[in-house]
C-alpha positions as CSV (number, residue, x, y, z in Angstrom):
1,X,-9.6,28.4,-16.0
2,X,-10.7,31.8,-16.8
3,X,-11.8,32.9,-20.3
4,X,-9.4,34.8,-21.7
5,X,-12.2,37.4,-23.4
6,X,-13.4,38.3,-19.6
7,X,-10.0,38.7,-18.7
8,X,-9.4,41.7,-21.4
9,X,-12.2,43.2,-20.8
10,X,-12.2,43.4,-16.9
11,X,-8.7,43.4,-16.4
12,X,-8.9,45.6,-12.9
13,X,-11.5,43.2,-11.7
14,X,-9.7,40.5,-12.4
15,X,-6.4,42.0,-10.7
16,X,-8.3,42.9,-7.3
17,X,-9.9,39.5,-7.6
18,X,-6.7,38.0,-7.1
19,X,-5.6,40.3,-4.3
20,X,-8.9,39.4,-2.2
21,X,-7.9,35.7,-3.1
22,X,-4.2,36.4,-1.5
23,X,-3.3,34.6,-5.0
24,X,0.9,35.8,-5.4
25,X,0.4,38.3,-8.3
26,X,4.0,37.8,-9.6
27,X,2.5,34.0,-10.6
28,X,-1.3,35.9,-12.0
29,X,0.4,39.0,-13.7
30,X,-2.2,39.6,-15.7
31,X,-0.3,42.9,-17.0
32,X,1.9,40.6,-18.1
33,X,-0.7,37.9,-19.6
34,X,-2.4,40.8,-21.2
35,X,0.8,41.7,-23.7
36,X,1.6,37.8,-24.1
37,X,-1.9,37.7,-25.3
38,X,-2.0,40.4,-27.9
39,X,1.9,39.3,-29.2
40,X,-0.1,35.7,-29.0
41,X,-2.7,37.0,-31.5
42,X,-0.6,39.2,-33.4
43,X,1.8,35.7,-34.6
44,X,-0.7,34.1,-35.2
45,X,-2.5,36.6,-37.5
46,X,1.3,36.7,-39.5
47,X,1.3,32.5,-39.4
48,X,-2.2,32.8,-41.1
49,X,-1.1,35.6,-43.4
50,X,2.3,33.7,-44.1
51,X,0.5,30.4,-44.6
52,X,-2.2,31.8,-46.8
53,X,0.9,32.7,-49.1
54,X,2.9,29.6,-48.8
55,X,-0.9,27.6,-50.1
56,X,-1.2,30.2,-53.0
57,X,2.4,29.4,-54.0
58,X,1.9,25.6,-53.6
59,X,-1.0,26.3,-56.0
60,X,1.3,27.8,-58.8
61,X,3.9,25.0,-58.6
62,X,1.9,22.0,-59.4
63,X,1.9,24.3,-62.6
64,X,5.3,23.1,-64.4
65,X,5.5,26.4,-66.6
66,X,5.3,28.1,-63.7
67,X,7.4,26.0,-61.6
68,X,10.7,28.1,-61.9
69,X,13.9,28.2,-59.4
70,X,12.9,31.9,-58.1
71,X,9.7,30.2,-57.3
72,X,11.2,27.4,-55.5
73,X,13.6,29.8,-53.6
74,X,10.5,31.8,-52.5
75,X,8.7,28.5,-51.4
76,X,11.6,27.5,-49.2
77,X,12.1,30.7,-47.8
78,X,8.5,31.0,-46.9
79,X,8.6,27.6,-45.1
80,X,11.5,28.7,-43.3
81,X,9.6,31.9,-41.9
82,X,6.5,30.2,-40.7
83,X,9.1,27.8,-38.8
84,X,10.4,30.7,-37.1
85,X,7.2,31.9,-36.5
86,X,5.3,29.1,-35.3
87,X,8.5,28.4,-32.7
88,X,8.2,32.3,-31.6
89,X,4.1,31.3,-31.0
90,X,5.1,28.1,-28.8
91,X,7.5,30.1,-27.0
92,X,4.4,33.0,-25.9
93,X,1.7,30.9,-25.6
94,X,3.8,28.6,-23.3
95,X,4.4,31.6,-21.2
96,X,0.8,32.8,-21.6
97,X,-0.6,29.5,-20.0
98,X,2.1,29.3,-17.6
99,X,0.6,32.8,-16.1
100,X,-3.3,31.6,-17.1
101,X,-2.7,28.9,-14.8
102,X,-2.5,31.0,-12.0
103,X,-5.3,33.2,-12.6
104,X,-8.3,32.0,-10.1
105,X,-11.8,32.0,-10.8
106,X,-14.0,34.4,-9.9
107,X,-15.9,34.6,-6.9
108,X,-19.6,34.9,-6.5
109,X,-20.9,37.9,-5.0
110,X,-22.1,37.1,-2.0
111,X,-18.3,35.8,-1.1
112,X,-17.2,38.0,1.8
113,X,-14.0,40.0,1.6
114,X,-11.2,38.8,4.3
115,X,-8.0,38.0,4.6
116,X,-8.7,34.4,6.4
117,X,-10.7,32.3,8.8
118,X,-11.5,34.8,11.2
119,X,-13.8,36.9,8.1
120,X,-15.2,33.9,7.1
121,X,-19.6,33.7,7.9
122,X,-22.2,31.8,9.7
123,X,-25.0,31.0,7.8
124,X,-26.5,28.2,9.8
125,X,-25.9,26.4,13.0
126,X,-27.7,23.3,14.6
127,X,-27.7,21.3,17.6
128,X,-29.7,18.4,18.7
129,X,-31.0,20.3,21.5
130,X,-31.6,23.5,19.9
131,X,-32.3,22.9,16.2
132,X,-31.7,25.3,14.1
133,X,-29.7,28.5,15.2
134,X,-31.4,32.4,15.3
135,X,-29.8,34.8,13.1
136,X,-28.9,36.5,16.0
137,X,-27.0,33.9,17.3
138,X,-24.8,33.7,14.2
139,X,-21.9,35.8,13.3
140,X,-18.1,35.1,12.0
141,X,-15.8,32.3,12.0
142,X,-17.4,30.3,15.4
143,X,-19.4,33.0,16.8
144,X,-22.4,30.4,17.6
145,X,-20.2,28.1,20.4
146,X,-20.9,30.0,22.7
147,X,-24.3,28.4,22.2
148,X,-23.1,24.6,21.4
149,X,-23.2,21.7,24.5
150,X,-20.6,21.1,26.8
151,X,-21.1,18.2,28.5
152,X,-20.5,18.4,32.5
153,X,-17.7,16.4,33.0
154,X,-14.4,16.4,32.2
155,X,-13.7,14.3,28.8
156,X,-11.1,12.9,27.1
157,X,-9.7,13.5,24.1
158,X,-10.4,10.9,20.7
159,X,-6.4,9.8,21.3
160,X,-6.8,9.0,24.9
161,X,-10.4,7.5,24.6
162,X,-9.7,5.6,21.5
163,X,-6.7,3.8,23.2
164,X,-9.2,3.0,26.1
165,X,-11.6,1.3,24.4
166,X,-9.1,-0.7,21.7
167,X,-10.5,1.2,18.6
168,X,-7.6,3.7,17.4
169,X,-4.2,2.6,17.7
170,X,-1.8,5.0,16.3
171,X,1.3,3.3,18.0
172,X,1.5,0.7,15.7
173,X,1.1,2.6,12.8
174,X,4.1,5.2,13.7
175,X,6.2,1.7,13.8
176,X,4.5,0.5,10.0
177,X,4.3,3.7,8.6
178,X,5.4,6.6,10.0
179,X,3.6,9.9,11.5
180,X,0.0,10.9,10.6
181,X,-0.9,7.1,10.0
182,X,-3.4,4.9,11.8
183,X,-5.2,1.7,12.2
184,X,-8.9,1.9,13.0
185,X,-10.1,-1.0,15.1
186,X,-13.3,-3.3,16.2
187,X,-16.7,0.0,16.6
188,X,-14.2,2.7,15.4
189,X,-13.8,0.5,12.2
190,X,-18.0,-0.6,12.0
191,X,-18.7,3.2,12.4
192,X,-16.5,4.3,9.6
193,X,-18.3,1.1,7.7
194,X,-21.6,2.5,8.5
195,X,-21.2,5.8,7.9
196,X,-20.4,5.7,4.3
197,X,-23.4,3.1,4.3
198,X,-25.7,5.2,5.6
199,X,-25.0,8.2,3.3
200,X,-24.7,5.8,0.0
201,X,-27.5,4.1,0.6
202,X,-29.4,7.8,0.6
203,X,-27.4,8.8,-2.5
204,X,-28.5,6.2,-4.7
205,X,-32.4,6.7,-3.9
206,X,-31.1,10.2,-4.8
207,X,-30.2,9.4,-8.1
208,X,-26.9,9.8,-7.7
209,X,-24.4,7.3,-10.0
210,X,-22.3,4.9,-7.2
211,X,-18.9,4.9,-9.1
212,X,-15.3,3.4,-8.0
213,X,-12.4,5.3,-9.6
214,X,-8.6,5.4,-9.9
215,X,-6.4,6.6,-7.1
216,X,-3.8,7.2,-9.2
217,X,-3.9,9.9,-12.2
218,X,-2.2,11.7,-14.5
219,X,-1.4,15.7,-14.1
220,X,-4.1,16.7,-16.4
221,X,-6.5,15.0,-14.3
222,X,-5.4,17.1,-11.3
223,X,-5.1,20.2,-13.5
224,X,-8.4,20.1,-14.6
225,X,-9.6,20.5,-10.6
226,X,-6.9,23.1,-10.4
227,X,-5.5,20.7,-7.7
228,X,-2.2,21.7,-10.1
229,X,-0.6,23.8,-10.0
230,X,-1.5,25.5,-7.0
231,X,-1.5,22.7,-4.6
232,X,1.1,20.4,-6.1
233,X,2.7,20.2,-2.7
234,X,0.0,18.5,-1.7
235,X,-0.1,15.5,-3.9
236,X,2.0,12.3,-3.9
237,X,3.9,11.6,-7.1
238,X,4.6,7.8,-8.5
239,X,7.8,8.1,-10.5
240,X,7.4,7.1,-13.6
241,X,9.5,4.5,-14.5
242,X,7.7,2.2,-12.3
243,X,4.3,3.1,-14.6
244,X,3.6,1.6,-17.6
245,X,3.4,4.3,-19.9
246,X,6.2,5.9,-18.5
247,X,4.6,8.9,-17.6
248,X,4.0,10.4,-14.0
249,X,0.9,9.5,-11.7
250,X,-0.5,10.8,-8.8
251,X,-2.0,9.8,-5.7
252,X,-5.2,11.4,-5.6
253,X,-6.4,13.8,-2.1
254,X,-10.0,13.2,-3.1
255,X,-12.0,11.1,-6.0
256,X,-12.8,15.0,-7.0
257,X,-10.6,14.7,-9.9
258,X,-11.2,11.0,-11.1
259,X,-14.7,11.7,-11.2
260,X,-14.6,15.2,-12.9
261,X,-12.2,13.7,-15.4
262,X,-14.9,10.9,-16.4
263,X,-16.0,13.5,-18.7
264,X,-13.1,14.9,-19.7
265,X,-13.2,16.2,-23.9
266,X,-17.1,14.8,-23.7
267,X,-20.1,16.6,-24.6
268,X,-23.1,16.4,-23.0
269,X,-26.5,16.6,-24.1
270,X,-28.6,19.4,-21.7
271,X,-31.2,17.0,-21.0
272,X,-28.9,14.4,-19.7
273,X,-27.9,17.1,-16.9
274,X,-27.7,17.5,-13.8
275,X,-25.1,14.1,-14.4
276,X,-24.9,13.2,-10.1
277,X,-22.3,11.0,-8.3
278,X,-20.0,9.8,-5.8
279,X,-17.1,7.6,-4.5
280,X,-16.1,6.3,-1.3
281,X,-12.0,6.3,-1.7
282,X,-8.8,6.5,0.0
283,X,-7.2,10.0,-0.1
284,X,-3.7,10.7,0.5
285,X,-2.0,14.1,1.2
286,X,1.0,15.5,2.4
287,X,-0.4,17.7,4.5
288,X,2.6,20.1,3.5
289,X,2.1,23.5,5.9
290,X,1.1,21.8,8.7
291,X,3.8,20.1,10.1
292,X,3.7,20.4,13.8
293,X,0.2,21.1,13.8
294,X,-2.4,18.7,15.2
295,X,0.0,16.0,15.0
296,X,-1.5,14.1,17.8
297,X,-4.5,11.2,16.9
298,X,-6.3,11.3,13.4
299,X,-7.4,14.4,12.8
300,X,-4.5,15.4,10.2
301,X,-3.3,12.5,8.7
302,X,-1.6,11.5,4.8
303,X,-4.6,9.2,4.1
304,X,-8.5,8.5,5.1
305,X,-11.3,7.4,3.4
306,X,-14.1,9.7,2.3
307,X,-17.1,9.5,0.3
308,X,-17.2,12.3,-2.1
309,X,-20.5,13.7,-4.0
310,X,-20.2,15.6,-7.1
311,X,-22.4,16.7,-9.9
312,X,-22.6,18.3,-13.3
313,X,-25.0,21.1,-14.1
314,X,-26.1,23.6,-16.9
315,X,-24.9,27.3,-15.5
316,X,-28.4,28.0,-14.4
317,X,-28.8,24.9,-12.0
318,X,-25.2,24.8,-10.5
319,X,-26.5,27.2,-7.7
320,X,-29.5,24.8,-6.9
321,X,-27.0,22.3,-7.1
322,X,-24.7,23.2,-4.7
323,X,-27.5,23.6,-2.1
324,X,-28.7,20.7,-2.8
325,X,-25.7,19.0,-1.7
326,X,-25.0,21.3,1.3
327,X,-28.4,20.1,2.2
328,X,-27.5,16.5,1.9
329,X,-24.4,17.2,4.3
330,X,-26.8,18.6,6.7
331,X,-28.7,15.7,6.3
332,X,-26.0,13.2,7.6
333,X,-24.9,15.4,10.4
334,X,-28.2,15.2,12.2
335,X,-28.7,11.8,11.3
336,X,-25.7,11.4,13.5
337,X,-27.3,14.4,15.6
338,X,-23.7,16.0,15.9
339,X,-23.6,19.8,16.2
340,X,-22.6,21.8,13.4
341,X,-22.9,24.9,11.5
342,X,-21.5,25.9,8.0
343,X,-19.7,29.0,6.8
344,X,-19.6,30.8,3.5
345,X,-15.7,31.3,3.2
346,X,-14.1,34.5,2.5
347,X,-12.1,35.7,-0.3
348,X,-9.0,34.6,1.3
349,X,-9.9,31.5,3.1
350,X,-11.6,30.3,-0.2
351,X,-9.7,27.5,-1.3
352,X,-8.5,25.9,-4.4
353,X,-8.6,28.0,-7.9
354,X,-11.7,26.8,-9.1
355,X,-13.6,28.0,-6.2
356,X,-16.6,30.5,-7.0
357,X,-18.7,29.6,-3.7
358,X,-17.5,27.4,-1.1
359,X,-19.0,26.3,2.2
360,X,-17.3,24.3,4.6
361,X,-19.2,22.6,7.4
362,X,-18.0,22.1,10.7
363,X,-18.9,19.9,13.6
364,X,-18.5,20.9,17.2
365,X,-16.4,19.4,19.6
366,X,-17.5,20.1,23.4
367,X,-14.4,18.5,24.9
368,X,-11.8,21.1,23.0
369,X,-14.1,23.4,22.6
370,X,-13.2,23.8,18.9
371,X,-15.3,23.2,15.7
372,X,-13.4,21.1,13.2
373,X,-14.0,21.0,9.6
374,X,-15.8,17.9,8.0
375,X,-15.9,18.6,4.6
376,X,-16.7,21.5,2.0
377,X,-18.9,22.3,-0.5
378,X,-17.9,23.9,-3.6
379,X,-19.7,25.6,-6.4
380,X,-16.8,25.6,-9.1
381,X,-19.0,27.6,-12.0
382,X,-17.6,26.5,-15.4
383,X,-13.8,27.2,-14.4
384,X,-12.9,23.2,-14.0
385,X,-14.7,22.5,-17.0
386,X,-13.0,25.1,-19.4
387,X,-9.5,22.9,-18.4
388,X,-11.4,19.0,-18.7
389,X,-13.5,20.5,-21.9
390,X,-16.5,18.9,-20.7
391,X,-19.9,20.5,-22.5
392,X,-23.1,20.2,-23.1
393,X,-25.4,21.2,-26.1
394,X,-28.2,23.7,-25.2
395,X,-31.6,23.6,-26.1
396,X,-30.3,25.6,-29.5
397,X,-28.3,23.3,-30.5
398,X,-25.2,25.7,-28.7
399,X,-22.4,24.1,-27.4
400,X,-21.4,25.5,-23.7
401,X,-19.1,24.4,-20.4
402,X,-20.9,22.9,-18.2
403,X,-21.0,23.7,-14.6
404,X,-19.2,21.5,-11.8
405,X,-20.3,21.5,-8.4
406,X,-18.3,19.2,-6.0
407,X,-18.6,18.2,-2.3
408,X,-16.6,15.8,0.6
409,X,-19.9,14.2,1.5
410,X,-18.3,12.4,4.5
411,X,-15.1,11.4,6.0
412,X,-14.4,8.8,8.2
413,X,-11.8,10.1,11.1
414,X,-12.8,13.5,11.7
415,X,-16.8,11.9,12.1
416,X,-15.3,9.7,14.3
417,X,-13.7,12.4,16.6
418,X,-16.7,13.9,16.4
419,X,-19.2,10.7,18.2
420,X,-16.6,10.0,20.4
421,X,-16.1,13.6,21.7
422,X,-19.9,14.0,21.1
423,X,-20.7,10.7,22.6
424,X,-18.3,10.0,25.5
425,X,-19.8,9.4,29.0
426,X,-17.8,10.1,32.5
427,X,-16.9,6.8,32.9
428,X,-15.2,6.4,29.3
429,X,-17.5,4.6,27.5
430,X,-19.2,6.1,24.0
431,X,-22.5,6.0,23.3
432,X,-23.5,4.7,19.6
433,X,-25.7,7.0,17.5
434,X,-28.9,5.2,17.2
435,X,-28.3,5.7,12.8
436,X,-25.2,3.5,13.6
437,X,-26.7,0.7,16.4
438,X,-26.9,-1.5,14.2
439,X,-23.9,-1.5,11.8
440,X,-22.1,-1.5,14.9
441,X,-24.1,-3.9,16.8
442,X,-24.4,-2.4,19.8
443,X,-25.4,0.6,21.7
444,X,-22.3,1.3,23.5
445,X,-18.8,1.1,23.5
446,X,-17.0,-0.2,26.4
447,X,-13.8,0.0,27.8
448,X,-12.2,-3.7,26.9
């Protein structure tokens, strides 16, 4: 979250900032936070005042001279007060963090200001055939396919071609499971395999920590990514009496918050930073706002598997950081030589709370003509942090919030839309991306 001191003293900043993030300023009244805050303060200076008494009183009565029943009276009817008191303070600062929780972070400066996808920015673009993009060929939202390859025949979509060569079957899983499931078959199922090899396999000679996490969590852990409680509709609940503990879990949308909440209430030491690492997990959503769209294949489903990268930085190295893993995305994309470009996301396309800088990247489709998102990257500054408590100690000895930095790495359906749109030849059958050839043991798929 937001600290509350940069909140009273740019209170217009922070009001326009949550306009340009289409936040609903009846949930972020900060008006309204700002005179919780100072009746916040204001108990709790009486409480201390109060309680400062109520000690010095204590202190008399262990004196038996002095312990008379006026004195006793005036004991009790302190006690009484600070109860009052202390019940008004849980009252206000319950309200206080009910509207801090709906305050977003701020955004960096180079975020453009929009309403929604169609302000958000090109900042690179690649193809196999091309490479790298000119700037002049760049512009908003997907201003560079007009640029990207079309192949010369007429293709078929990942549904269509999928079912042709006995690799996606999402027949079955309507019977098993409903809409928005799937089975992945035979090369479909080796690519997915391979993929999250490949990239793992480059992570850990990166440094990088390989780490397998819960699925399911409590809300704090989902709080702490601001996952709650702006995109509880999102998120699968296990009720409770079926848990242990008898409190409420959650399916997890991304190892994000599992891995963030490794470090929840820890303290880390600034030479043990940047901390690196990733997951390869099952996500599940419930895709809540887009019923009706892209309800056809795998593109928009309530679970897939993703490898997720994240990191932990000092403030000064989350920046570096978040390149570093948009660079590592690029990476994997033209290992796969699929056609891509990222944008920097406006102020109203900008995601989750916690976002100060995001990127998503996007990989072009030449049969629909579309780019799809793969993943984003997100530079989070110390906003997650503040709610997980996760520090470090300076060089001063200074204890600070460290910086998160979080990105999707990979996931497996929409990378496999992309080969086999990417990939397809007239006659049906896909071609493997050499990376792949041999985790899929072959060099093309055929119609069975």
């Amino acid at each position: 979250m937001l600290d509350i001191k940069f909140i009273r003293e740019h209170p217009e900043e922070v009001k326009q900032n949550i306009l340009n993030r289409r936040v609903d300023p009846q949930k972020a009244d900060i008006n309204k936070l700002l005179l919780l805050d100072g009746r916040k303060n204001k108990l709790m200076a009486e409480i201390d005042t109060i309680r400062s008494a109520r000690n010095k009183l204590a202190q008399e009565l262990k004196d038996p001279q002095k312990r008379t029943p006026e004195k006793t009276a005036e004991g009790k009817k302190i006690k009484e007060g600070i109860e009052v008191l202390e019940d008004e303070f849980a009252e206000v600062q319950k309200e206080w963090q009910e509207v801090m929780d709906w305050v977003p972070n701020m955004l960096a400066a180079d975020v453009p200001i929009g309403t929604g996808e169609n302000d958000n920015l090109e900042i690179k673009a690649w193809s196999p055939a091309m490479g790298y993009f000119k700037k002049e060929q760049l512009g908003l939202k997907d201003f560079s396919k007009r640029e990207m390859p079309t192949h010369d025949f007429t293709g078929r979509d990942h549904v269509e071609i999928g079912k042709m060569l006995d690799i996606i079957d999402v027949e079955q899983s309507s019977v098993v499971s409903g809409s928005r499931f799937y089975y992945l078959k035979n090369e479909a199922a080796l690519i997915q395999y391979g993929i999250f090899e490949l990239l793992k396999n480059k992570l850990v000679k990166d440094g990088f920590t390989p780490m397998v996490v819960p699925l399911m969590v409590r809300a704090r852990t989902l709080y702490g990514t601001s996952h709650f409680p702006g995109d509880a509709d999102q998120v699968y609940r296990i009720e409770n009496k079926y848990v242990e503990e008898g409190s409420d879990l959650y399916l997890v949308g991304s190892s994000e918050p599992p891995l963030f909440a490794y470090y929840m209430d820890k303290t880390l030491d600034y030479k043990d930073l940047p901390q690196k690492f990733f997951a390869v997990t099952s996500c599940f959503r419930s895709e809540v706002g887009s019923w009706g769209k892209d309800v056809r294949g795998i593109k928009r489903v309530h679970q897939f598997d993703k490898l997720e990268m994240d990191a932990l930085t000092t403030p000064e190295g989350s920046p570096e950081m978040q390149e570093h893993l948009l660079h590592i995305n690029e990476w994997m994309l033209q290992q796969l030589k699929l056609p891509y470009h990222v944008i920097l996301m406006c102020s109203g396309d900008s995601g989750y709370f916690a976002t100060y800088r995001k990127y998503d990247f996007e990989v072009w489709l030449p049969i629909q003509q579309v780019f799809v998102e793969m993943g984003s990257n997100t530079d989070a500054g110390d906003f997650q942090a503040r709610r997980f408590n996760t520090k470090f100690t300076d060089s001063d000895g200074q204890k600070k919030f460290v910086h998160n930095v979080n990105d999707t790495g990979i996931t497996g359906p929409r990378t496999i839309i992309a080969i086999l749109e990417n990939y397809q030849n007239p006659d049906g059958s896909v071609k493997v991306p050499e990376v792949l050839q041999d985790y899929v043991g072959k060099k093309v798929i055929t119609p069975r």
